[in-house]
FIMARZA-716532 format. One record per residue: x, y, z of N, C-alpha, C in turn; residue in three letters. Coordinates in Angstrom, 1 decimal, always signed. Layout:
+--------+--------+--------+--------+--------+--------+--------+--------+--------+--------+
!    n_u !    n_v !    n_w !   ca_u !   ca_v !   ca_w !    c_u !    c_v !    c_w ! residu !
+--------+--------+--------+--------+--------+--------+--------+--------+--------+--------+
!      X !      Y !      Z !      X !      Y !      Z !      X !      Y !      Z !    ALA !
...
+--------+--------+--------+--------+--------+--------+--------+--------+--------+--------+
***
This chain:
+--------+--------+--------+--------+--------+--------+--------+--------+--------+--------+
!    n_u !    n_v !    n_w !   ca_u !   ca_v !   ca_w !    c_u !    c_v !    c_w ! residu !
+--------+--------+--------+--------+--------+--------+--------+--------+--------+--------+
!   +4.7 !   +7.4 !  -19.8 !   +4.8 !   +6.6 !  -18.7 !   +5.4 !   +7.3 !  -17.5 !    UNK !
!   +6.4 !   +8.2 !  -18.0 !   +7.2 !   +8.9 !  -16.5 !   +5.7 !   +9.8 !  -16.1 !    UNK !
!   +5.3 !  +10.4 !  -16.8 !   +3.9 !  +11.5 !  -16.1 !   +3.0 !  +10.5 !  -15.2 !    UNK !
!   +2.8 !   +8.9 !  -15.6 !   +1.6 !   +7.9 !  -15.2 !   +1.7 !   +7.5 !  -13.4 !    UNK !
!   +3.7 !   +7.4 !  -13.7 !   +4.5 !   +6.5 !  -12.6 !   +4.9 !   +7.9 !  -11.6 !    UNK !
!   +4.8 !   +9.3 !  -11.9 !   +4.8 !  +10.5 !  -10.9 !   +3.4 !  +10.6 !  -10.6 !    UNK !
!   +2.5 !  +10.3 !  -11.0 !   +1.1 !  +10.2 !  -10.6 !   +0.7 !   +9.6 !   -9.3 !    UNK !
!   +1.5 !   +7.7 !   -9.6 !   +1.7 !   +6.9 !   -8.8 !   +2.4 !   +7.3 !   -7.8 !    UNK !
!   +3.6 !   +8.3 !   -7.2 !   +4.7 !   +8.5 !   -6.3 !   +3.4 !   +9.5 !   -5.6 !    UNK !
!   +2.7 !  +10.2 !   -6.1 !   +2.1 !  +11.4 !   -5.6 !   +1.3 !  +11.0 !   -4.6 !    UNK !
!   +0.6 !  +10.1 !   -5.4 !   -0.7 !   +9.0 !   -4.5 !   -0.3 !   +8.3 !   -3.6 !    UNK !
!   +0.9 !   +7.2 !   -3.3 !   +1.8 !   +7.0 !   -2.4 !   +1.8 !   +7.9 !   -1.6 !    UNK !
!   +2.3 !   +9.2 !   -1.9 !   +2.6 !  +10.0 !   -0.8 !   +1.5 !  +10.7 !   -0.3 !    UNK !
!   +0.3 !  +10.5 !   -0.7 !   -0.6 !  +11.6 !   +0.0 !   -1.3 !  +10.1 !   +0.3 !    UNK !
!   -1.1 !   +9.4 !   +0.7 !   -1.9 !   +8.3 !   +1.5 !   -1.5 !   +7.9 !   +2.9 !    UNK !
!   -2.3 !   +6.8 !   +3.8 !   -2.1 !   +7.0 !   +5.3 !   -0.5 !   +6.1 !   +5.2 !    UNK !
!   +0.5 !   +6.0 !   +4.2 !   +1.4 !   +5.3 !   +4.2 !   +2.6 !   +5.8 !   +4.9 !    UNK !
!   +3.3 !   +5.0 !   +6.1 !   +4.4 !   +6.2 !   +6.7 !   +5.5 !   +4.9 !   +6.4 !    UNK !
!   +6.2 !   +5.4 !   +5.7 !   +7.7 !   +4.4 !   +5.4 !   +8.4 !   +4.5 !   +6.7 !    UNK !
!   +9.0 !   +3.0 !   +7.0 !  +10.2 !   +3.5 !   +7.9 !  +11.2 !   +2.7 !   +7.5 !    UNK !
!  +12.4 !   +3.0 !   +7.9 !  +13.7 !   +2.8 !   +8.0 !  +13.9 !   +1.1 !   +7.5 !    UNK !
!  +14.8 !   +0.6 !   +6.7 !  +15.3 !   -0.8 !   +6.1 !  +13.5 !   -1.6 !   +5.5 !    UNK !
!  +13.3 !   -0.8 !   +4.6 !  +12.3 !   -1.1 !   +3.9 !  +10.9 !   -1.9 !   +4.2 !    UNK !
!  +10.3 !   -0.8 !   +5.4 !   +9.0 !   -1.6 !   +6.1 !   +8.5 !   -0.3 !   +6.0 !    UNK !
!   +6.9 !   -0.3 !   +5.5 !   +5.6 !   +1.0 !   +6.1 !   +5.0 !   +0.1 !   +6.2 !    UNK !
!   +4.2 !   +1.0 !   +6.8 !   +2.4 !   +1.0 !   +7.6 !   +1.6 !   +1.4 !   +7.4 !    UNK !
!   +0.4 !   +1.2 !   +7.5 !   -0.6 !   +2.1 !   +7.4 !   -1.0 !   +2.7 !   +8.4 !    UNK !
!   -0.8 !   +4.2 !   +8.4 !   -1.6 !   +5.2 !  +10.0 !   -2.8 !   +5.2 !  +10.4 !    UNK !
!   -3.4 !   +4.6 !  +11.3 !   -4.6 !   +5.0 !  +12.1 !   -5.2 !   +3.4 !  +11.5 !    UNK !
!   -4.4 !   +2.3 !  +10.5 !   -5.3 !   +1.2 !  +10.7 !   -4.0 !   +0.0 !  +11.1 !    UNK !
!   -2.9 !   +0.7 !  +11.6 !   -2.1 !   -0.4 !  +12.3 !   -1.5 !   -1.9 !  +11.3 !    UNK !
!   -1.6 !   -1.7 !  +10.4 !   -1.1 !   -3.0 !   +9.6 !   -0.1 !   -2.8 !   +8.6 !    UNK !
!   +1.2 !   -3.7 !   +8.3 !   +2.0 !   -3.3 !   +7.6 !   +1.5 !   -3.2 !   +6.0 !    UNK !
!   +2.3 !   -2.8 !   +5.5 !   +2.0 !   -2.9 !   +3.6 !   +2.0 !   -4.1 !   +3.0 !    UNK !
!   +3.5 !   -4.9 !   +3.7 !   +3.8 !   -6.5 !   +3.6 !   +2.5 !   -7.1 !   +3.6 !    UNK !
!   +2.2 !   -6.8 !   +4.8 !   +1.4 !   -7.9 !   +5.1 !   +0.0 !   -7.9 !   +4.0 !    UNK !
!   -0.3 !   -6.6 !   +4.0 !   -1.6 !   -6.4 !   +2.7 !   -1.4 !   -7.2 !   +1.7 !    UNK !
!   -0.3 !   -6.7 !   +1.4 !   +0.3 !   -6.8 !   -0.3 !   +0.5 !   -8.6 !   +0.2 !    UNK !
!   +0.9 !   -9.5 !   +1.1 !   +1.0 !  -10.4 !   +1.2 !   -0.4 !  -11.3 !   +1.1 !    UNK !
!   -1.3 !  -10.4 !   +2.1 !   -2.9 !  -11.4 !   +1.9 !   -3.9 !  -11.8 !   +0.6 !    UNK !
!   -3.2 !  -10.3 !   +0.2 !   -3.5 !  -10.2 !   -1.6 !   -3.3 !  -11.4 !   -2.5 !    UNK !
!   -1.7 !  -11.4 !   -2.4 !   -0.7 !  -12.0 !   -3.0 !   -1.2 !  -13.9 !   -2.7 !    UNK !
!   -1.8 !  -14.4 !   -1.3 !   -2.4 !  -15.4 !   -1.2 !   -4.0 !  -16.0 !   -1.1 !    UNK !
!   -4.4 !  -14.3 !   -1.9 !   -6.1 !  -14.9 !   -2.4 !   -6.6 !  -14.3 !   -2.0 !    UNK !
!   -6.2 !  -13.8 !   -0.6 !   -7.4 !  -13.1 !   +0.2 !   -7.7 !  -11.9 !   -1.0 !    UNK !
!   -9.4 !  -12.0 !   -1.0 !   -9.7 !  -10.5 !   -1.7 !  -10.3 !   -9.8 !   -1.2 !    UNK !
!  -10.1 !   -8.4 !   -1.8 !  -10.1 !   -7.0 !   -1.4 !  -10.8 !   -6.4 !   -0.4 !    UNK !
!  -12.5 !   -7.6 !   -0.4 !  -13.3 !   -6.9 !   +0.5 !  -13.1 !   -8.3 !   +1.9 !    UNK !
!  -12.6 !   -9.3 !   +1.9 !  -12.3 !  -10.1 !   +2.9 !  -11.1 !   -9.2 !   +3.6 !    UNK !
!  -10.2 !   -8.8 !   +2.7 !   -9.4 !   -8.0 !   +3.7 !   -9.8 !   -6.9 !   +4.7 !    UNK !
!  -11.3 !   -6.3 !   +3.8 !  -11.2 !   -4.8 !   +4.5 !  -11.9 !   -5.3 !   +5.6 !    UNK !
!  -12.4 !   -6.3 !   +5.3 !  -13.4 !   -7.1 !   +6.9 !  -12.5 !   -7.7 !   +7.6 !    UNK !
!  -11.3 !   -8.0 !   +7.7 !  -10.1 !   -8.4 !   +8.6 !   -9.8 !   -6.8 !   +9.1 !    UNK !
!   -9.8 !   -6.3 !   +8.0 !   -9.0 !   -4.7 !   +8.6 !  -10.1 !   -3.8 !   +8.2 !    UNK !
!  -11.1 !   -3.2 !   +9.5 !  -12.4 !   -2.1 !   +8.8 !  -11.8 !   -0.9 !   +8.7 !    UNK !
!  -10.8 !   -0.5 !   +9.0 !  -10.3 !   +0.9 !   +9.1 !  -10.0 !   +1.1 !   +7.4 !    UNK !
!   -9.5 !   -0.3 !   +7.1 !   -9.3 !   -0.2 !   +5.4 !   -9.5 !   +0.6 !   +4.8 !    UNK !
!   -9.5 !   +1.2 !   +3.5 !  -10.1 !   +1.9 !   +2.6 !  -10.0 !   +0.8 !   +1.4 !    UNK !
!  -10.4 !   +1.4 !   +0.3 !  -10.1 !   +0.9 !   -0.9 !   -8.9 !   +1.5 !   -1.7 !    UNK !
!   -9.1 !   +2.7 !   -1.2 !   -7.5 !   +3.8 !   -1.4 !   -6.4 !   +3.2 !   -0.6 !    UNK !
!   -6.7 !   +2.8 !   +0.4 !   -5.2 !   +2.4 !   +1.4 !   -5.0 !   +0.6 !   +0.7 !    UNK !
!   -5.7 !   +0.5 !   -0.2 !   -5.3 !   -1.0 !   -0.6 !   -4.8 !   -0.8 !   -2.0 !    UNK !
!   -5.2 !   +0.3 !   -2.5 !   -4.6 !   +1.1 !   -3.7 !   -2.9 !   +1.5 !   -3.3 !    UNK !
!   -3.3 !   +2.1 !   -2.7 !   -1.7 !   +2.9 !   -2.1 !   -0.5 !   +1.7 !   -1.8 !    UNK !
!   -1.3 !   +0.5 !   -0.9 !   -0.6 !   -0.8 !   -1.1 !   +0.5 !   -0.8 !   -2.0 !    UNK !
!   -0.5 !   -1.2 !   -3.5 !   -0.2 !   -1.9 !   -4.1 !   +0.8 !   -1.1 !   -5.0 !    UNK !
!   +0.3 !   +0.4 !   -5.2 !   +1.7 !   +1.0 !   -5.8 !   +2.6 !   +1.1 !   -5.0 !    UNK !
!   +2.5 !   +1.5 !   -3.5 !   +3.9 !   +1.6 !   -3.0 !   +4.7 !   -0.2 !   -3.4 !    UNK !
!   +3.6 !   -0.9 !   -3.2 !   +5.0 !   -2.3 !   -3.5 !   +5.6 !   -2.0 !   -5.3 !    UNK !
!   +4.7 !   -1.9 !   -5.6 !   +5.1 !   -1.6 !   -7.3 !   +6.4 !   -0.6 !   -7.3 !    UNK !
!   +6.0 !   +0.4 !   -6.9 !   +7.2 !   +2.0 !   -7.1 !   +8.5 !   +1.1 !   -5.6 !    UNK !
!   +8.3 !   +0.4 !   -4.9 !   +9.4 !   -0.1 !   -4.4 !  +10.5 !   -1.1 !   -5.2 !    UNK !
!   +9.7 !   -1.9 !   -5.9 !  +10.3 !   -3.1 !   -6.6 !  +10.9 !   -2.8 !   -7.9 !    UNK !
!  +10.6 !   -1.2 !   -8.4 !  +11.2 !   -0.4 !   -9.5 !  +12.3 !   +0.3 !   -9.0 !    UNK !
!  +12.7 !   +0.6 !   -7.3 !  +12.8 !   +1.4 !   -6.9 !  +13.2 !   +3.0 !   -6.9 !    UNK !
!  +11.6 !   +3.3 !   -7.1 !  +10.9 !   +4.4 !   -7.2 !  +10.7 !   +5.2 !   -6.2 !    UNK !
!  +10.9 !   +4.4 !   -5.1 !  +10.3 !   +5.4 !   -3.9 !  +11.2 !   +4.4 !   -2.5 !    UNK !
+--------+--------+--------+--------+--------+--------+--------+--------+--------+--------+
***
């Protein structure tokens, strides 16, 4: 599990994710927070209605989402 969850920190970190200060990131170059991803998620919207709200999307940057909320809530990262 520790090798699975350093896997997850790695990917976090090589994504367009820039953390800032009292527990808020963003995504770089597509302007939307993680909250709010992880929040549209969290109320149905799916994966590909989001990326058509947000085209800059990836499927990686909705990936990276959802571990950084995961490795935050463990506080992992």
């Amino acid at each position: 599990m520790k090798t699975l969850i350093a896997s997850w920190e790695q990917e976090v970190k090589q994504s367009r994710i820039v953390a800032l200060p009292e527990d808020d990131a963003y995504l770089q170059e597509v302007g939307v927070k993680v909250w709010d991803v992880l929040r549209h998620l969290a109320n149905g919207l799916g994966e590909q209605s989001l990326r058509q709200t947000y085209p800059s999307l990836t499927q990686g940057d909705v990936r990276a989402c959802e571990l950084f909320g995961y490795l935050r809530a463990v506080r992992r990262l």
